[in-house]
C-alpha positions as CSV (number, residue, x, y, z in Angstrom):
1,X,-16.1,41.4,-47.6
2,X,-13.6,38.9,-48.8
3,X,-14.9,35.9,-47.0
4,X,-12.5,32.3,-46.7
5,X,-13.0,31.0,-49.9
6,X,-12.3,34.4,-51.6
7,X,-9.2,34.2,-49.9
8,X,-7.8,31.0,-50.2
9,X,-8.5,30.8,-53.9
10,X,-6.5,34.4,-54.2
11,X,-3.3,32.9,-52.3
12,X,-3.2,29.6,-54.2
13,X,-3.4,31.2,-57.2
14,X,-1.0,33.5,-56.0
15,X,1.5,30.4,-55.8
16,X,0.7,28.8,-59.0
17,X,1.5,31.8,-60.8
18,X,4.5,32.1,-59.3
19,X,7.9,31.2,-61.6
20,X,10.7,31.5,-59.4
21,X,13.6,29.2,-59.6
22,X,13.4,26.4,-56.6
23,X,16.5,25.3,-54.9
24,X,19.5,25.8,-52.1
25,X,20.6,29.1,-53.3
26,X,17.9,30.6,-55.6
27,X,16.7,32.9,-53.1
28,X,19.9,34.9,-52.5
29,X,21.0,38.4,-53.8
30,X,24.2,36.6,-54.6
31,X,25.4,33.2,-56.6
32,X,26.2,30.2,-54.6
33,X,27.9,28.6,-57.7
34,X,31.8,29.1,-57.3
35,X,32.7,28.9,-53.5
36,X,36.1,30.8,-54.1
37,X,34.1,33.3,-55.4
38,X,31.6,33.5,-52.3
39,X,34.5,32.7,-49.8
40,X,36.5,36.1,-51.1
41,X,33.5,38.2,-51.2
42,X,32.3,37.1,-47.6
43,X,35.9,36.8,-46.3
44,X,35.9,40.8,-47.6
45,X,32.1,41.5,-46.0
46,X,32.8,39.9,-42.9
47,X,36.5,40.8,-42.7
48,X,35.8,44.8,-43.1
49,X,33.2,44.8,-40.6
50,X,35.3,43.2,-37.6
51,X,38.1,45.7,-38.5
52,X,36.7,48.7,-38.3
53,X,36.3,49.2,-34.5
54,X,40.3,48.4,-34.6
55,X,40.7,50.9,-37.3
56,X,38.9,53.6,-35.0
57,X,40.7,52.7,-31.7
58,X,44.0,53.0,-33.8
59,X,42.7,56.3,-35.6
60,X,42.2,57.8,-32.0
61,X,45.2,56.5,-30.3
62,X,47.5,58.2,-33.1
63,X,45.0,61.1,-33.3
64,X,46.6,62.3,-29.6
């Protein structure tokens, strides 16, 4: 079995083999940079997502 100095030798070098970019931002699926950019694309995420139940009470109310 993999006793405690086994393991802690596998997770820090784990992290020192690691080459990731550090910083506010790095970590995202999406860039940070340009803040119109970001502000459209969330304004669209966000924005679609607290329409829709007004879209389906409309869509039902002209459905009758």
């Amino acid at each position: 079995m993999l006793g405690p100095p086994a393991i802690r030798r596998f997770t820090t070098s784990v992290v020192r083999r690691s080459h990731y970019e550090e910083g506010p931002g790095k970590n995202l699926p999406f860039s940070v940079e340009n803040k119109w950019t970001l502000l459209v694309k969330m304004c669209l995420f966000f924005g679609s997502a607290f329409s829709v139940p007004f879209l389906i009470v409309r869509h039902q109310l002209l459905k009758q």
